[in-house]
VEXDREN-2710 file (C-alpha; in Angstrom, 1 decimal):
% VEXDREN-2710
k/r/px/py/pz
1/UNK/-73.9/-99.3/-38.6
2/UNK/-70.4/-100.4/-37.0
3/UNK/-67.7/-98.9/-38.8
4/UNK/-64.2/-100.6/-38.3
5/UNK/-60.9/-98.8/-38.7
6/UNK/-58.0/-100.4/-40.3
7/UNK/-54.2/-99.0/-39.7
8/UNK/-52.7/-98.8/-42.7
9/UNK/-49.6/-101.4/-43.8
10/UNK/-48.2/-98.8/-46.3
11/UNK/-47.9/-96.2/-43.4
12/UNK/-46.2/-98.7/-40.9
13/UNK/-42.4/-97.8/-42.0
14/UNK/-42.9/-94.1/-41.4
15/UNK/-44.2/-94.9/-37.9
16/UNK/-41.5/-96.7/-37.1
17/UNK/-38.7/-94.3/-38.9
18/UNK/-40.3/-91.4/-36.6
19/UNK/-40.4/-93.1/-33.6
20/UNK/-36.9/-94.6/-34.1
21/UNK/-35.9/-91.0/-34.6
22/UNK/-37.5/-89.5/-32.0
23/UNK/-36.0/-92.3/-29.6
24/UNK/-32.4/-91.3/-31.1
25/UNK/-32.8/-87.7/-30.6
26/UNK/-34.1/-88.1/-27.1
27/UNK/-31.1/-89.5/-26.3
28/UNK/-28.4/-87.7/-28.2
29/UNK/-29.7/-85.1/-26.1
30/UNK/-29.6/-87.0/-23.1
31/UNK/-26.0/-87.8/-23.8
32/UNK/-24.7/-84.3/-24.7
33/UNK/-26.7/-82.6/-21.6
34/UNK/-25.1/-84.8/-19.5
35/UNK/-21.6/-82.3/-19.6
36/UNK/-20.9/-80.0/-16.7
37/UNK/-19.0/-77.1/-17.1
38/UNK/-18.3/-74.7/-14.3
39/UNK/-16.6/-71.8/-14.3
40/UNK/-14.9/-69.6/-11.3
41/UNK/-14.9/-65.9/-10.9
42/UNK/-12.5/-64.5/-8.2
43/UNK/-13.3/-61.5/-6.3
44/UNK/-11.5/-58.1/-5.8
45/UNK/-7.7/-58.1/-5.6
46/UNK/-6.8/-56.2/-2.0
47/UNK/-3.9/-54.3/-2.2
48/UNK/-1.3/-54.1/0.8
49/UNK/-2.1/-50.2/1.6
50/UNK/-4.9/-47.7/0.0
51/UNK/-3.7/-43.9/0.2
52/UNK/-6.5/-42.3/2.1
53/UNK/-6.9/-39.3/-0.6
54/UNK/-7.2/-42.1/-3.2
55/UNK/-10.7/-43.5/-1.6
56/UNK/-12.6/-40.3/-2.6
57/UNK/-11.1/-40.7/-6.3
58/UNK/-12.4/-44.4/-6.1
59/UNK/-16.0/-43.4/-4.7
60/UNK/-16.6/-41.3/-7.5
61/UNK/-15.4/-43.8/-9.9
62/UNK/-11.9/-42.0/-11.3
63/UNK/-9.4/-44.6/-10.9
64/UNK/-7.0/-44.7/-13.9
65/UNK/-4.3/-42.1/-12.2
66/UNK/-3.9/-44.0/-9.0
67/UNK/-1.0/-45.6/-7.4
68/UNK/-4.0/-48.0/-6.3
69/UNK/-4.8/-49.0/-9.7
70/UNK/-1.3/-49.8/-10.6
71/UNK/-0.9/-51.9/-7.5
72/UNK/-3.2/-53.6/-8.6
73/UNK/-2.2/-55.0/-11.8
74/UNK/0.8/-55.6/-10.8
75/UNK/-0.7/-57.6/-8.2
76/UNK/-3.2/-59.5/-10.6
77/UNK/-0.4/-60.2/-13.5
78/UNK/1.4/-62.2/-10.7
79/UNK/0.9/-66.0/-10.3
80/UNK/2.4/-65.9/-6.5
81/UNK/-0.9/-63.6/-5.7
82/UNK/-3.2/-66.7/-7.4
83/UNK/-1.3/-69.6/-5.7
84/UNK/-4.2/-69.7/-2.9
85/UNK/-7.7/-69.4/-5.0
86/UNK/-9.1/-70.4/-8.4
87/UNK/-7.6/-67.4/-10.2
88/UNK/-5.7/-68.3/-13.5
89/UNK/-4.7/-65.3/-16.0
90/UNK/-7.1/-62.5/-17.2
91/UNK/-9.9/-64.1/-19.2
92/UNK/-11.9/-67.1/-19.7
93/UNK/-9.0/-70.3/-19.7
94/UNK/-9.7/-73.8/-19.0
95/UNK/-8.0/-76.0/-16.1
96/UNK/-6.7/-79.2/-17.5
97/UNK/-6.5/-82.0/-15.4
98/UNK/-3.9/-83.7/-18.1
99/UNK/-0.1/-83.0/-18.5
100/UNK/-0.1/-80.2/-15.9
101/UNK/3.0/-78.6/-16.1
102/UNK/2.6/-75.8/-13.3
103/UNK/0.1/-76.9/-10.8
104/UNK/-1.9/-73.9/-9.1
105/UNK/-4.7/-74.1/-6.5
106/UNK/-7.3/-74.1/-9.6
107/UNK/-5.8/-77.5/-10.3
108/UNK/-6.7/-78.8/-6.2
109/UNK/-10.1/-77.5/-6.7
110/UNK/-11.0/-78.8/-9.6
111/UNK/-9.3/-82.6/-8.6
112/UNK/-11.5/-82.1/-5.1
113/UNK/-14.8/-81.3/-7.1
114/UNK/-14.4/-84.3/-9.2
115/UNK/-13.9/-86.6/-6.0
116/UNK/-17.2/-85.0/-4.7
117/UNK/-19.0/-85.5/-8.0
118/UNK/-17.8/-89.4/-8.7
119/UNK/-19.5/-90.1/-4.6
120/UNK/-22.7/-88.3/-6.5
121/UNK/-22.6/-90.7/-9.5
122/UNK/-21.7/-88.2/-12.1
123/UNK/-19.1/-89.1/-14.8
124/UNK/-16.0/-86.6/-14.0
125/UNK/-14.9/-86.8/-17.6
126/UNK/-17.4/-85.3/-18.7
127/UNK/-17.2/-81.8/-16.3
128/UNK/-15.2/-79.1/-17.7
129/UNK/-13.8/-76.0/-15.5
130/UNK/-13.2/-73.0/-16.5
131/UNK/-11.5/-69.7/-14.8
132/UNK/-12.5/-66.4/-15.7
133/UNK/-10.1/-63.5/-14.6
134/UNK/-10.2/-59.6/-14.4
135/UNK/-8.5/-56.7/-13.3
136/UNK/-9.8/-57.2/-9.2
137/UNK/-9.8/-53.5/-9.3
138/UNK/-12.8/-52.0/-6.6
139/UNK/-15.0/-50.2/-9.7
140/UNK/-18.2/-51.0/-10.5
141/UNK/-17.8/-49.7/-14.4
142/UNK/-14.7/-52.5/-14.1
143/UNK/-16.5/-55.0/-13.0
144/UNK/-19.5/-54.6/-16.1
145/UNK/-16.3/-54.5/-18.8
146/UNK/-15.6/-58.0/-17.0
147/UNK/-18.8/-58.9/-17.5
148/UNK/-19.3/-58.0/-21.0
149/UNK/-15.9/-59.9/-21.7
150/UNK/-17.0/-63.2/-19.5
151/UNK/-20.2/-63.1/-21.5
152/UNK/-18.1/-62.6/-25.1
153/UNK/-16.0/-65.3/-24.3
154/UNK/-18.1/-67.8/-22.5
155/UNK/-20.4/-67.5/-25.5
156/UNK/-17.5/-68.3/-27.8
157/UNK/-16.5/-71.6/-26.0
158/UNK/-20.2/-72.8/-26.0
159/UNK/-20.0/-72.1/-29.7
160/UNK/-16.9/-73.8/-29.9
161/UNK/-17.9/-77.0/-27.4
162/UNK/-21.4/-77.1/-30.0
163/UNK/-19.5/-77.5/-32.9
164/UNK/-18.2/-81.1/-30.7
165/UNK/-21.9/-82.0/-30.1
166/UNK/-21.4/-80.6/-26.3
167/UNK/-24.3/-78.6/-24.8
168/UNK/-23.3/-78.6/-21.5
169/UNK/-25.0/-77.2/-18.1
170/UNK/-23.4/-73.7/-17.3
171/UNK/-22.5/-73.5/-13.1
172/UNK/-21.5/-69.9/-12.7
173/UNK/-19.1/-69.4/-9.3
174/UNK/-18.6/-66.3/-7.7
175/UNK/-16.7/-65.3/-5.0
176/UNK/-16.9/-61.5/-3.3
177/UNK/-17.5/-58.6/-6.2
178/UNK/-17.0/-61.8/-8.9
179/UNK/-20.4/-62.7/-8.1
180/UNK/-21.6/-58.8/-9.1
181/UNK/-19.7/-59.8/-12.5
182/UNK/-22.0/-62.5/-12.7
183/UNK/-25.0/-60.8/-12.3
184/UNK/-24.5/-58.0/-14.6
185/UNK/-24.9/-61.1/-17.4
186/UNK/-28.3/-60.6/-18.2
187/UNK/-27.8/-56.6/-18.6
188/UNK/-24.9/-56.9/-20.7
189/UNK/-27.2/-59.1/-23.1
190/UNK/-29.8/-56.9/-23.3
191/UNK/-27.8/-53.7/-24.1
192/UNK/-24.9/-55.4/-26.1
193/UNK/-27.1/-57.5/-28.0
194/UNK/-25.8/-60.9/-27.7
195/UNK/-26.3/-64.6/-28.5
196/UNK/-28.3/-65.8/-24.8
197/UNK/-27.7/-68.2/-22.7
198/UNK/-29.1/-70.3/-20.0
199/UNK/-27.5/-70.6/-16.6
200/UNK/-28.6/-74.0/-14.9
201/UNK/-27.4/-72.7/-11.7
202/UNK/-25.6/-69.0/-10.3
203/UNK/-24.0/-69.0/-7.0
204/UNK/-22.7/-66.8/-5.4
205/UNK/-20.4/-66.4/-2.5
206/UNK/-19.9/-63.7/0.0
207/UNK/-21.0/-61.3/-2.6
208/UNK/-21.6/-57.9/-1.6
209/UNK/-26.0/-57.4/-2.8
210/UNK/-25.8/-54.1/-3.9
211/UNK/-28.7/-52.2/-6.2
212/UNK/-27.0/-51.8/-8.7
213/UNK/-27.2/-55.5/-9.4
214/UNK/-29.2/-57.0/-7.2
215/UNK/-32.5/-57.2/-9.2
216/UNK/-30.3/-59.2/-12.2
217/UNK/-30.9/-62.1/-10.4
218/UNK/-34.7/-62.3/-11.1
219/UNK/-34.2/-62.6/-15.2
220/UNK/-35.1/-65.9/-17.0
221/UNK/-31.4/-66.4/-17.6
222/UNK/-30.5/-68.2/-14.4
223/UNK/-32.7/-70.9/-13.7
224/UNK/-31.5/-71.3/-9.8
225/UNK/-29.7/-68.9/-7.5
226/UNK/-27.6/-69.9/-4.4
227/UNK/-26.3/-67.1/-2.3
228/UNK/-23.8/-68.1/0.7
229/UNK/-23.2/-66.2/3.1
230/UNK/-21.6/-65.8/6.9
231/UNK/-22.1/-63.3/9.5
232/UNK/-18.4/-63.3/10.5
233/UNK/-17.4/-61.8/7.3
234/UNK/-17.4/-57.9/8.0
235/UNK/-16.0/-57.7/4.3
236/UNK/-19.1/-58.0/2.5
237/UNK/-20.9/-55.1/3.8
238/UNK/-17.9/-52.8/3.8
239/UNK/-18.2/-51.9/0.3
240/UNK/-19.0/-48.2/0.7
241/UNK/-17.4/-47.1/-2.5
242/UNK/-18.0/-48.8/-5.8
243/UNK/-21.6/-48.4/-5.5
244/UNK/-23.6/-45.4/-7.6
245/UNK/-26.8/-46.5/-5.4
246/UNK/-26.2/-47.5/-1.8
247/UNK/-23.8/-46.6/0.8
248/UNK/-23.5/-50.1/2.6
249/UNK/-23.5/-53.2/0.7
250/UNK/-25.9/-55.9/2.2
251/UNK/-25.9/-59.8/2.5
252/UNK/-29.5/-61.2/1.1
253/UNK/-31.2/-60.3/-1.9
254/UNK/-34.2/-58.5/-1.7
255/UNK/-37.3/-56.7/-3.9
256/UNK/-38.5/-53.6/-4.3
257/UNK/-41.8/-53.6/-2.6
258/UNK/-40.5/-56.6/0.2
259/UNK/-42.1/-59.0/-1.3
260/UNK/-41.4/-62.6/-1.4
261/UNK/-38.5/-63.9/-3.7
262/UNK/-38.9/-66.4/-6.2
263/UNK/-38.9/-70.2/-5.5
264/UNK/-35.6/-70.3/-7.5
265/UNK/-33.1/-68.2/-5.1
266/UNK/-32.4/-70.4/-2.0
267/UNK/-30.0/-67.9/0.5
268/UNK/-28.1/-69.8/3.0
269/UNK/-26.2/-69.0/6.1
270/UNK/-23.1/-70.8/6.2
271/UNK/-22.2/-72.0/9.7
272/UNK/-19.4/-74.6/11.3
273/UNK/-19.3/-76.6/14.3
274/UNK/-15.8/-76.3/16.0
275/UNK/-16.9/-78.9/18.7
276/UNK/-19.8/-79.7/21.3
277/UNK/-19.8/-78.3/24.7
278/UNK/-21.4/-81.8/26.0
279/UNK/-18.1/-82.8/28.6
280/UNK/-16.7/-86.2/27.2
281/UNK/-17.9/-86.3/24.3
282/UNK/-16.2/-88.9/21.9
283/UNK/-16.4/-87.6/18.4
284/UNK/-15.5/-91.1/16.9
285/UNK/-18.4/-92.7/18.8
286/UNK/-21.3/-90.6/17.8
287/UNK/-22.3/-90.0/14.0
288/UNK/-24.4/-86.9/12.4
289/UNK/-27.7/-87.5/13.7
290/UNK/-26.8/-86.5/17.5
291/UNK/-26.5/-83.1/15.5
292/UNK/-30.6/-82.2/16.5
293/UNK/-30.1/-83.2/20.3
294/UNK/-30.5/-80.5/23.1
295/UNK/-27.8/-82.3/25.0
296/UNK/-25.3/-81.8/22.1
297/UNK/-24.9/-78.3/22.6
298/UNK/-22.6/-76.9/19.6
299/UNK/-20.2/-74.4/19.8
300/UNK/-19.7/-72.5/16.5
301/UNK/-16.4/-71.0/14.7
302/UNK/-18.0/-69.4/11.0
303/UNK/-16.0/-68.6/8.3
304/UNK/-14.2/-65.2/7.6
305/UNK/-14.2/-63.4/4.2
306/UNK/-11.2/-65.1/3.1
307/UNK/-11.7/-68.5/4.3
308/UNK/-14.5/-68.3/2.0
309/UNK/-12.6/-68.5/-0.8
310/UNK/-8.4/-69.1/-0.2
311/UNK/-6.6/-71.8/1.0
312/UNK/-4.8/-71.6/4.7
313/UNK/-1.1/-71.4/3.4
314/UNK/-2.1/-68.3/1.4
315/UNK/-3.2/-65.8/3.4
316/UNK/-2.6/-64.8/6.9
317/UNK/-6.7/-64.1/7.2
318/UNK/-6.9/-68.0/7.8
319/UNK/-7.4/-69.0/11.4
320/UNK/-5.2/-71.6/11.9
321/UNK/-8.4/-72.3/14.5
322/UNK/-10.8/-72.9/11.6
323/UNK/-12.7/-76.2/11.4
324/UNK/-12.6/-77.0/8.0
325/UNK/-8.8/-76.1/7.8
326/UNK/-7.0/-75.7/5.6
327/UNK/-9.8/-76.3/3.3
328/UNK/-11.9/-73.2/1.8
329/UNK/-15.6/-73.4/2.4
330/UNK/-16.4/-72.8/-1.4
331/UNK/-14.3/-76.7/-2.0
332/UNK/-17.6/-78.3/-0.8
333/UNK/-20.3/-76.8/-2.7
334/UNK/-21.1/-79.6/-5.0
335/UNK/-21.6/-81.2/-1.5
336/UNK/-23.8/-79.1/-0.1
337/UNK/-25.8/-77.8/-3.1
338/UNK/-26.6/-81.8/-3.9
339/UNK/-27.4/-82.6/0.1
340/UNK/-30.2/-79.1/-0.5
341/UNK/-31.7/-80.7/-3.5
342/UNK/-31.9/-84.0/-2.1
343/UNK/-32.9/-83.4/1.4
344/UNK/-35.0/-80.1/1.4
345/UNK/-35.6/-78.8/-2.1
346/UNK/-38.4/-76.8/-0.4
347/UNK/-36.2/-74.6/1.8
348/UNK/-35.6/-71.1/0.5
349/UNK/-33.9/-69.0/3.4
350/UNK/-32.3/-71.5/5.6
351/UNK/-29.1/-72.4/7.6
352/UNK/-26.2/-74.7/6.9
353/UNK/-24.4/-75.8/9.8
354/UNK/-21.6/-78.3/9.2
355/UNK/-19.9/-80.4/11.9
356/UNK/-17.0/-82.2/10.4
357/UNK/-15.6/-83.7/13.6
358/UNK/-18.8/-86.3/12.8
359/UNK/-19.1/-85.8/9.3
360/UNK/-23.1/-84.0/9.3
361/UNK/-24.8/-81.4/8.2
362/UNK/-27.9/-79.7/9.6
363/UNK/-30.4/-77.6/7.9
364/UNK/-32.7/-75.6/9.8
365/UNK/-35.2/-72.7/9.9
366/UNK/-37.6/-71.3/12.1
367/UNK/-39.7/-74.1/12.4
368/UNK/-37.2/-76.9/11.8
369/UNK/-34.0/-79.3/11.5
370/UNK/-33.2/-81.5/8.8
371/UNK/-29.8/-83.4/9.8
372/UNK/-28.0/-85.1/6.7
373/UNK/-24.5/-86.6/6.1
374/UNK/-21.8/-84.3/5.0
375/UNK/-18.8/-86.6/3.1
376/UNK/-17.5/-89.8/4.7
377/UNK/-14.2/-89.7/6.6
378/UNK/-12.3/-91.8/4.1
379/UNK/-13.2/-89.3/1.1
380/UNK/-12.6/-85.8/4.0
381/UNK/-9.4/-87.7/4.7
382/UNK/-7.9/-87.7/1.1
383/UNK/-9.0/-84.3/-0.3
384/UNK/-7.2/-83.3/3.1
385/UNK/-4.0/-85.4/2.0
386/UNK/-4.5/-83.8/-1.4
387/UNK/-4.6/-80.1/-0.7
388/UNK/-2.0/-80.7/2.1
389/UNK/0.7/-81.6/-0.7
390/UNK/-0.4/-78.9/-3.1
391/UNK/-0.1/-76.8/0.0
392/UNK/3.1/-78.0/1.0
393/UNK/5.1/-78.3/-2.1
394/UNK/3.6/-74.7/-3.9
395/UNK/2.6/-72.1/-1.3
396/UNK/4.7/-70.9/1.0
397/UNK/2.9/-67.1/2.7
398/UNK/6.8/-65.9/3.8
399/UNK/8.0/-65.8/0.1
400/UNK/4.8/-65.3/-1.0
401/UNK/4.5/-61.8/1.2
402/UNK/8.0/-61.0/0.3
403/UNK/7.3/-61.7/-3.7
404/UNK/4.0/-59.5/-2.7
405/UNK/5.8/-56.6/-1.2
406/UNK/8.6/-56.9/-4.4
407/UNK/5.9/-56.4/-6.8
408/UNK/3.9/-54.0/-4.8
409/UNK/7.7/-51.9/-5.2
410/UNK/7.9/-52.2/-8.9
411/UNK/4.1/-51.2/-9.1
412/UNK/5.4/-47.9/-7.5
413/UNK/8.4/-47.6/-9.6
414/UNK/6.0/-48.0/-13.0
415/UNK/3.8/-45.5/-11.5
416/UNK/6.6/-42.7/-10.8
417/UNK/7.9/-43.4/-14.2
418/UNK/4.3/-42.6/-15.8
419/UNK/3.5/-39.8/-13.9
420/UNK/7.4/-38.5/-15.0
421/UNK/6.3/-38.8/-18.6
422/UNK/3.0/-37.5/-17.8
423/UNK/4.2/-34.4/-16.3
424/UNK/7.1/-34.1/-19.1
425/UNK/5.1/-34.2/-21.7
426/UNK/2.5/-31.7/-20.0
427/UNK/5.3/-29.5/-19.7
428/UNK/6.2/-29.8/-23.6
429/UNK/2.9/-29.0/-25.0
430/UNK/2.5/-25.8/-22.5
431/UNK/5.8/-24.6/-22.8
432/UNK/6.2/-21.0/-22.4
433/UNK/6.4/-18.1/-25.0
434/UNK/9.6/-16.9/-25.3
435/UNK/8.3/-13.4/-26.9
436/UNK/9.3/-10.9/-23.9
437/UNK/6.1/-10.0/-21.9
438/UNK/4.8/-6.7/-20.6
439/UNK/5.2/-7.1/-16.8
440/UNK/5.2/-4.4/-14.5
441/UNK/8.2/-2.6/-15.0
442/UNK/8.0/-2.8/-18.2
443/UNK/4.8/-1.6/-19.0
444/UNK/5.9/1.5/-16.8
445/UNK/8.8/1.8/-18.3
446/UNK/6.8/2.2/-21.9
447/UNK/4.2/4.4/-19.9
448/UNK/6.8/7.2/-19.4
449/UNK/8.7/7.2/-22.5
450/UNK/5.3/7.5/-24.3
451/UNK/4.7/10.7/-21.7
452/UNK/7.9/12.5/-22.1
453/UNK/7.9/11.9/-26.1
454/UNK/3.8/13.6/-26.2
455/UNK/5.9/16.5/-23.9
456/UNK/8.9/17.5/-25.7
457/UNK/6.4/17.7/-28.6
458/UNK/3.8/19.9/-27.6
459/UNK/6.4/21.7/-24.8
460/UNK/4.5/20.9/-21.9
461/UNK/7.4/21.2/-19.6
462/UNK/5.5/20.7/-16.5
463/UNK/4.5/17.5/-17.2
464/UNK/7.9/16.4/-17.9
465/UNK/8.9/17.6/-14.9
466/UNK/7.8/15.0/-12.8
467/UNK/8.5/11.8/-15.2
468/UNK/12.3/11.8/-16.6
469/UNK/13.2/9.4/-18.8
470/UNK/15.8/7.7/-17.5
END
């Protein structure tokens, strides 16, 4: 017997009320996932000069009575020192884009990620930057206080940003020892017990790998991992003192029983072509696919520790020589990270050469090249006009090394003046007894009266004969 099933009319409004709602919430989500926020964490702050007896004092951890230390914030507190990087003042504090009244490097960076982002087809107004600053002092137990204040406060603003109907996509940034601040995110929410978060992606940027982080990266907190790095910078295995766990600091992350990472971390060498030793070779005539030919043999300038990070006018680390001047390699990383995801999302442990004479990229491994383009001239020529001006009209590394050497003064001056206090106050709390004390002579002194007293009373003459009492 055929049986025939009837949809019923009464149910009909439901359906429609749950599927409307459904349709609503799928893209109320859609909308509000569609925000960006990106935050930058600078690295260590490097002083002028570090007293030689003060490095075993720093290996071991005991930094709060050094000259270093005071340097230091000295250094950090000032805005001349933060001119040249995306460093703003200690904490988590937004860069605005609107009604700048001071304009600092972290205002260039952000105005030459939102050019990069608009060629990508993403809506700049809805990408929020952040900075997050800290001490910069070489300590690792410094560096997991910063994190467990990035992690407070980050968590705040993403409470803060919800309450606005804002769930945005968290892009962490670090640069050097930052990075290590980074990591230590999913330990500090573990032992402090906080509200968790999802990373969409971590990068990090000439960060020194050291154990005592290193195997953060493989929690469920970051979702992708990009770690840059170049061979010319000797900084980033130097670190032989704030780790408890290593001597040398290394480049790559790495497991425990040499295994093979996840399919989330993707570690890339950072090269740039400087030119092509091919003789007449007219850079205006040939485009980024020449960029895999033997002929086109390239010759290679790759970036130093600070040209990582700082802008040219900022340091005197910057080769004037440098390809990409006076540009920092970390400007283009929404560039390159979007060209990896696009071009080979399959590619784990690979190389990044950039030629910007032609305006390509190539990828490569062992086994092979993928050539892509890098940014158009028209766009390269404008963030160069851009950070030119900036350049121009706020940094100046004369007065900047004279304000440096000013405050490094005045560091020394604060320090002298604590230790004055210190040793003042020591002095005060162990001040002497003023009760006469039984030295030497005194005690001998004592010693013979006593004899010649026990003498004259029992007449023992001969023993007084030898001890007067005078």
């Amino acid at each position: 017997m055929n049986t025939k099933q009837y949809f019923p009319l009464h149910a009909l409004p439901i359906q429609i009320i749950l599927i409307s709602f459904s349709i609503f919430c799928s893209t109320s989500m859609q909308a509000t996932k569609s925000h960006q926020l990106y935050v930058f964490v600078h690295g260590t702050v490097k002083p002028p000069e570090i007293p030689f007896s003060s490095l075993f004092q720093i290996m071991r951890d005991e930094i709060d009575s050094l000259l270093y230390k005071d340097v230091v914030e000295h250094l950090r507190r000032d805005t001349y020192y933060a001119r040249g990087q995306a460093m703003q003042d200690l904490g988590l504090h937004p860069i605005t884009l609107d009604h700048i009244t001071e304009r600092t490097s972290s205002h260039t960076v952000a105005q030459l990620y939102n050019i990069q982002l608009e060629t990508q087809g993403i809506d700049t107004s809805k990408v929020l930057y952040y900075t997050f600053g800290w001490s910069g002092l070489l300590s690792d137990k410094k560096r997991y206080e910063a994190s467990v204040n990035l992690y407070k406060e980050l968590t705040q603003e993403l409470n803060h940003l919800a309450t606005q109907g804002i769930f945005p996509d968290i892009h962490l940034i670090g640069y050097s020892h930052g990075g290590n601040i980074l990591l230590y995110l999913p330990e500090v929410r573990k032992k402090e017990k906080l509200q968790p978060f999802v990373v969409k992606q971590l990068i990090t940027l000439a960060t020194p790998i050291q154990r005592d982080t290193a195997f953060f990266v493989f929690d469920d907190m970051f979702q992708s991992v990009y770690n840059f790095y170049s061979l010319d910078d000797n900084v980033q295995t130097a670190d032989i003192f704030s780790s408890k766990h290593q001597f040398f600091s290394k480049r790559l992350f790495f497991t425990a029983n040499k295994e093979q990472l996840p399919e989330k971390i993707k570690q890339v060498r950072i090269r740039i072509i400087k030119k092509f030793r091919k003789k007449h070779t007219d850079t205006e005539k040939i485009n980024y696919t020449v960029l895999t030919h033997k002929k086109y043999k390239p010759v290679y300038k790759d970036p130093g520790h600070s040209e990582l990070w700082c802008f040219k006018s900022c340091t005197h680390y910057y080769r004037p020589s440098f390809p990409l001047n006076p540009f920092p390699f970390m400007i283009f990383l929404p560039t390159i990270i979007h060209t990896i995801q696009t071009h080979c999302p399959d590619l784990h442990n690979l190389t990044c050469s950039i030629a910007p004479t032609v305006h390509g990229m190539v990828f490569s491994t062992q086994k092979e090249k993928i050539t892509a383009p890098f940014i158009e001239k028209t766009t390269y020529e404008k963030m160069k006009v851009i950070s030119q001006l900036f350049e121009q009209t706020y940094c100046d590394y004369e007065s900047q090394q004279s304000h440096t050497t000013q405050t490094v003064e005045t560091a020394k001056r604060s320090y002298n003046e604590r230790i004055n206090r210190q040793r003042s106050t020591h002095k005060q709390n162990n001040a002497p007894n003023h009760e006469p004390r039984c030295h030497r002579k005194l005690y001998l002194k004592n010693y013979r009266k006593t004899l010649h007293k026990y003498a004259v009373t029992f007449n023992l003459t001969s023993t007084t004969k030898h001890l007067p009492y005078t």
